[in-house]
N, C-alpha and C positions, 0 to 999 in steps of 0.2 A: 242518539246524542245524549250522554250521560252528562247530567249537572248535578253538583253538588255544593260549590262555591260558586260564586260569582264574585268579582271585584269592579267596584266602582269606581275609578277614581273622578275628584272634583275641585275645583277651587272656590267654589263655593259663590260665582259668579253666577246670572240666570241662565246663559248655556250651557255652561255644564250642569248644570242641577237637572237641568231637564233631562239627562240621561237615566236618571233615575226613574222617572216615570216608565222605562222599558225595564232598566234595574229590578223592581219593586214588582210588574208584572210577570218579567221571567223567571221571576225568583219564586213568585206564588205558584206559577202552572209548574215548576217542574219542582215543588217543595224543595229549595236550595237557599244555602246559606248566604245572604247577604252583607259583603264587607264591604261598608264603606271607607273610602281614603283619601285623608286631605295632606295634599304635600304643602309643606314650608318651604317655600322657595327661601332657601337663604344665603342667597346671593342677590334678591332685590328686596333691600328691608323699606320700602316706601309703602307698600300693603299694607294697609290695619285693617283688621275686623271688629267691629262691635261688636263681641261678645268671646266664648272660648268657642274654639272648633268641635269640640265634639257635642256642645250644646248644639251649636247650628248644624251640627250635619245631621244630630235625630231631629230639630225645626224641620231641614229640607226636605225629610224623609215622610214626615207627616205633612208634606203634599202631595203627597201621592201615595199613600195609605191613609185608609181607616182607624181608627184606633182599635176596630178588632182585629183587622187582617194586620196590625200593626205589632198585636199581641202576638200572632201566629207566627210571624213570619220572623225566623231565626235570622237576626242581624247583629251585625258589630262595630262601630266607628275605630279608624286607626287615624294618628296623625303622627306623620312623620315630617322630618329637617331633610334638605337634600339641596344642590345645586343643580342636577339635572333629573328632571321632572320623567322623562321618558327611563333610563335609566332606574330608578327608583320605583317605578310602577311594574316595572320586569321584573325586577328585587323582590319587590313584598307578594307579585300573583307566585312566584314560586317559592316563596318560604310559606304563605297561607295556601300554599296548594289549589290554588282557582283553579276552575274549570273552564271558565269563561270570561273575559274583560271586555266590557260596556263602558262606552266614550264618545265622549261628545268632541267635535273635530271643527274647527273654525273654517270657512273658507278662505283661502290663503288667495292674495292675487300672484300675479304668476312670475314678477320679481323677486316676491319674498318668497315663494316656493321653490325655489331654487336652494333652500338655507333647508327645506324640509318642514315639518312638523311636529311636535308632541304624537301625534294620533300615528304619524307614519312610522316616526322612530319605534315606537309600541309595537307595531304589525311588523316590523322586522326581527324583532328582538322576542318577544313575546312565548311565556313557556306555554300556550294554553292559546286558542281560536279567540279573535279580536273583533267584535262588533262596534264600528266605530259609524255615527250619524251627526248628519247635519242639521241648519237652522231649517232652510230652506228644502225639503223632499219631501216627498210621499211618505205619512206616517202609517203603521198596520197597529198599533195602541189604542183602541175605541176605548173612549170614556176618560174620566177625572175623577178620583176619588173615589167613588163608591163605585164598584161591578166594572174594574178594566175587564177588557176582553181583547184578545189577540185576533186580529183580523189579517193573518197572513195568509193569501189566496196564491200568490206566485212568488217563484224565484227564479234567479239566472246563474247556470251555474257556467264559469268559463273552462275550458277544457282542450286542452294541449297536447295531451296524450303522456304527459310525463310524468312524476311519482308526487308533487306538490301540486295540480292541478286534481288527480286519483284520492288524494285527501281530500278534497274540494269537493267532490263529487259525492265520496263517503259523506262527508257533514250536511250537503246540502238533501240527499238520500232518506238522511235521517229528519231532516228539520219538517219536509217533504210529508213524511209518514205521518211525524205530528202532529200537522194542521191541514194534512186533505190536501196540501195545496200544489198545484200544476208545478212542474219543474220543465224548465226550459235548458236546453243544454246546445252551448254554443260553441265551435269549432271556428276558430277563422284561418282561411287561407292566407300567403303573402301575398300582397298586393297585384292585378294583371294578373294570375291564374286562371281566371277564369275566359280571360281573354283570349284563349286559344279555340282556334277553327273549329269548327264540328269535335268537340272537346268530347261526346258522347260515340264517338266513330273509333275504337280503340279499336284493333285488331282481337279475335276471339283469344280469351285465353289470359287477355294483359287486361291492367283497370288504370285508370286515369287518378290524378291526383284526387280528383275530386270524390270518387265512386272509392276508391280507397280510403280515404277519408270519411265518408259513410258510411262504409262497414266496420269500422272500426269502432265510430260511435254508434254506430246500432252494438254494439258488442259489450261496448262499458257499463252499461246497465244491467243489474242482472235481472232475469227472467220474472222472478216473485217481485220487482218494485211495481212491475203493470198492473199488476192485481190491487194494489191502494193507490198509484198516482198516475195521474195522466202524464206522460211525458211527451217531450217536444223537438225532434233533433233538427237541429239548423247549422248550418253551412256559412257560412261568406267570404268575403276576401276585406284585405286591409290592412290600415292600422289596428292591432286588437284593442286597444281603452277606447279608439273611436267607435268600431263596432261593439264594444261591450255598453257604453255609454247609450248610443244610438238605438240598439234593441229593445235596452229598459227605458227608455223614453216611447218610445214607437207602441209598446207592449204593456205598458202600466206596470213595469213589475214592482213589488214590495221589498225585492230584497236578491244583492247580488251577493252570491257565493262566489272567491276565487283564493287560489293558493299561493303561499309568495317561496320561492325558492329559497331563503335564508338571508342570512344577516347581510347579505351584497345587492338584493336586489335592487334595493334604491338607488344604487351608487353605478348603475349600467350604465344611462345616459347623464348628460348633463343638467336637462331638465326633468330626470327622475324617470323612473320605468313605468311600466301598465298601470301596474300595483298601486305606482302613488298617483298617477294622473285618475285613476278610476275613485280613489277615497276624494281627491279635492274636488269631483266634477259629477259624481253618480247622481239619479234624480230618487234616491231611496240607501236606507241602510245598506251598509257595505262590511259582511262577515267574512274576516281573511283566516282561512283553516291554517290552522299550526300543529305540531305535532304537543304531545304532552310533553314537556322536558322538564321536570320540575327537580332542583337541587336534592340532593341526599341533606339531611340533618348532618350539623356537623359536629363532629367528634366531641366535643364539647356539652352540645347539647344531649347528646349520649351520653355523656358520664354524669351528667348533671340531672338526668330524669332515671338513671341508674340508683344515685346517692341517693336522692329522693324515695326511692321505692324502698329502698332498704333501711332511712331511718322512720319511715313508716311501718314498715316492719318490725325493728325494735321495738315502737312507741308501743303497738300492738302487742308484742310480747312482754313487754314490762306491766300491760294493763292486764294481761289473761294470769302473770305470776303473783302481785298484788291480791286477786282476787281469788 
């Protein structure tokens, strides 16, 4: 897992600020650049801040650094105007090129979830893998201020067998490597599967959902991840957010990895797919793998760093004829 930006976004409220304390750490273990983002909702002008934004977002920022690691660590405040906040945060990870966007996700009760989130719209849309946490979960961030340390021992990664859950798997592979930590990797049946008769009396020759299913995930992993991570394959039947929910509860996990199919997944059921029931109900960070899609510079801004290079050029040659 390759970082080099990270994006922050914040409203500068105490839950979201608090993202920045994983911000701020994950930016120091993987030396990557820290953008902080404060959007202007302007479409609710009742917000006032005491002070200017980009004052307060380097304040926010020195809570959770040092003033040495504060020195070190390559960051930037942006503040932008916008009417849709999710929209906007998609915008700016792909014009600053992030690698990663960290976010703090409110728990929605389960009438207003119905209307979605900021943090889900972001996970569907998003050019770049989306680590979104809550008030209430399991933190793996030891410490405050001086010597964070990442204490991430397990993950869960959910797994499907299809090409956005196989990203899922890559990210969490990688995350895995990084920090030593157990990977658990879970397949769920549909519901009653398992409920058939002597389910292990197949005829020679033929394999059962189940046993299929098994070797399929013994097969997703490649060979050299056993040699740096314990892994873990698991089976079940179900609902998958309930079984995904229900393992990282049961299991302590730190942090679930899953893949979201694209810009529609939300919109499969009426009360929202896997995807969004697992961000509003997980008992730990919840990292949704995305592919990198980041916008091309536009034309514009190519002829514009074009001009530029070339009246630098003249400037240059007007100073070497001079002299």
């Amino acid at each position: 897992m390759r970082i080099e930006r990270i994006l922050c976004p914040t409203d500068l409220t105490p839950d979201s600020k608090a993202a920045l304390r994983y911000a701020a750490a994950l930016a120091q273990a993987y030396d990557a650049e820290l953008i902080q983002m404060y959007c202007e909702d302007s479409s609710d002008g009742t917000r006032t801040l005491n002070g200017k934004p980009a004052d307060l977002l380097e304040a926010a920022l020195r809570e959770h650094a040092n003033q040495r690691d504060l020195k070190a660590l390559g960051w930037k405040s942006i503040v932008v105007g916008c009417d849709d906040p999710g929209d906007c945060i998609t915008r700016e990870a792909s014009r600053h090129r992030a690698d990663l966007i960290i976010m703090r996700s409110r728990r929605r009760p389960h009438r207003a979830a119905l209307l979605g989130s900021v943090a889900e719209s972001v996970s569907r849309t998003a050019p770049c893998p989306v680590l979104v946490m809550h008030a209430d979960e399991r933190d793996w961030i030891n410490g405050n201020g001086n010597g964070k340390q990442i204490g991430l021992k397990s993950l869960l990664v959910a797994y499907d067998f299809s090409d956005h859950s196989e990203l899922a798997l890559k990210l969490g592979l990688s995350v895995a490597q990084e920090y030593q930590a157990e990977l658990h990797l879970l397949h769920v049946l549909p519901p009653f599967t398992l409920d058939e008769p002597e389910i292990s009396w197949y005829p020679l020759g033929k394999e059962g959902i189940y046993h299929k299913a098994a070797r399929r995930l013994q097969k997703a992993v490649p060979d050299e991840a056993h040699l740096w991570c314990k892994i873990k394959n698991v089976i079940c039947e179900g609902q998958p957010y309930r079984e995904i929910i229900h393992y990282a509860q049961r299991n302590e996990i730190d942090l679930v990895c899953l893949g979201a199919q694209g810009a529609g997944f939300g919109l499969m059921t009426l009360f929202g797919s896997n995807v969004d029931r697992v961000l509003r109900q997980a008992p730990c960070p919840v990292l949704v793998a995305r592919p990198l899609r980041h916008i091309r510079r536009s034309t514009s801004e190519l002829i514009e760093r074009e001009i530029g290079s070339k009246s630098e050029l003249k400037t240059v040659e007007r100073a070497l004829r001079s002299a």
